[in-house]
ZAMARGU-4260 file (C-alpha; in steps of 0.2 Angstrom, whole numbers, plus 5000, padded with zeros to 4 digits):
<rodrens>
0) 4953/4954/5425 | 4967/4958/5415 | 4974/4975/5422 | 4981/4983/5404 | 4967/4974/5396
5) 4954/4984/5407 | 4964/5001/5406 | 4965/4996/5388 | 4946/4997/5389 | 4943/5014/5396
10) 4957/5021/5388 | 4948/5019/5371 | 4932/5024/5378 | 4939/5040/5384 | 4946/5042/5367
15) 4931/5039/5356 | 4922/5050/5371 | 4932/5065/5363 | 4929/5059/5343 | 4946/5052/5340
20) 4949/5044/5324 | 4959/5029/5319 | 4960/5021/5334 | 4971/5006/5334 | 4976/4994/5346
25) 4992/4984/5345 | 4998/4971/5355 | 5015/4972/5358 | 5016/4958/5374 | 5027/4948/5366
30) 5039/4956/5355 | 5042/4971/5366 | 5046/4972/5385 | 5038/4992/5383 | 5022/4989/5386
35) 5006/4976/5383 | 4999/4986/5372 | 5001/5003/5362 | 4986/5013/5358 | 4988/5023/5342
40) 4972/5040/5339 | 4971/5055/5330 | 4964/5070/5332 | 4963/5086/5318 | 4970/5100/5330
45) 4977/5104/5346 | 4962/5106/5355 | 4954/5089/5350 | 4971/5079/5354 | 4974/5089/5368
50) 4955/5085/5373 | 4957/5065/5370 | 4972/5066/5382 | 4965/5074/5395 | 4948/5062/5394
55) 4959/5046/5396 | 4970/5054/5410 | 4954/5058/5419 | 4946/5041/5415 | 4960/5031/5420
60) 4965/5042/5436 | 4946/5037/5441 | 4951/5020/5441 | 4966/5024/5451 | 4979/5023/5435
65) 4993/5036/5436 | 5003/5040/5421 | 5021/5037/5423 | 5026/5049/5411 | 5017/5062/5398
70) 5025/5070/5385 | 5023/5083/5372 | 5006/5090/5380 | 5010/5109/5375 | 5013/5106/5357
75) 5000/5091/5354 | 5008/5085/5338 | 5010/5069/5348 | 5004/5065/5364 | 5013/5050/5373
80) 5006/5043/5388 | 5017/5030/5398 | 5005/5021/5409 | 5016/5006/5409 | 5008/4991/5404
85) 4998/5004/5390 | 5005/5016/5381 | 4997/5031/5371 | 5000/5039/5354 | 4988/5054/5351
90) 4994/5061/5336 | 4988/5076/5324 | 4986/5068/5308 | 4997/5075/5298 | 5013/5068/5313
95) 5003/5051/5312 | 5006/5049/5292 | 5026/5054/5295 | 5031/5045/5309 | 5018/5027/5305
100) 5019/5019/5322 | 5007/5006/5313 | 5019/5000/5301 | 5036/5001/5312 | 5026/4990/5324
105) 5017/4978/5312 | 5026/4964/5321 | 5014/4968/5334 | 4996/4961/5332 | 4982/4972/5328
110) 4968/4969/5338 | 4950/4974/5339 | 4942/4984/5352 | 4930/4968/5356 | 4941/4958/5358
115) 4948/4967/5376
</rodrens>
């Protein structure tokens, strides 16, 4: 199996485990060398987004994923988790609307859930 597909995978389970809203899945495989896929959520407060990050941390540690980098835990406006071939975006929602990931990577294709 496809090893960012299956940390895709539990990476959205662990999310929609802690209530997360909007989550998106972008392909960016071949118009970025960053990642295979970027993995935009929100949450409505500190607590939640902090909560979504630390279920995927825990869920993909289990399958023996460490995080290459994490930043911006403490404020938890915006949460990104490097993991290499996936990378993270928990937002608040008022930081989602601002910065749009969705719409500065549209040449990225946006994929369903089911379809990892």
């Amino acid at each position: 199996m496809n090893q960012s597909k299956e940390m895709t995978r539990l990476a959205v389970a662990a999310l929609e485990d802690k209530k997360a809203s909007e989550v998106k899945i972008i392909d960016i495989e071949h118009i970025s060398t960053l990642a295979d896929y970027f993995i935009i959520a929100s949450g409505t407060n500190r607590n939640q987004v902090q909560a979504m990050a630390d279920s995927v941390e825990e869920a993909l540690s289990k399958a023996g994923y460490e995080p290459k980098q994490i930043e911006g835990y403490q404020n938890a406006n915006w949460i990104l988790m490097d993991y290499g071939d996936i990378v993270l975006h928990l937002f608040d929602e008022e930081n989602r609307l601002f910065y749009d990931l969705e719409r500065i990577w549209r040449d990225g294709k946006l994929i369903e859930k089911e379809a990892i």
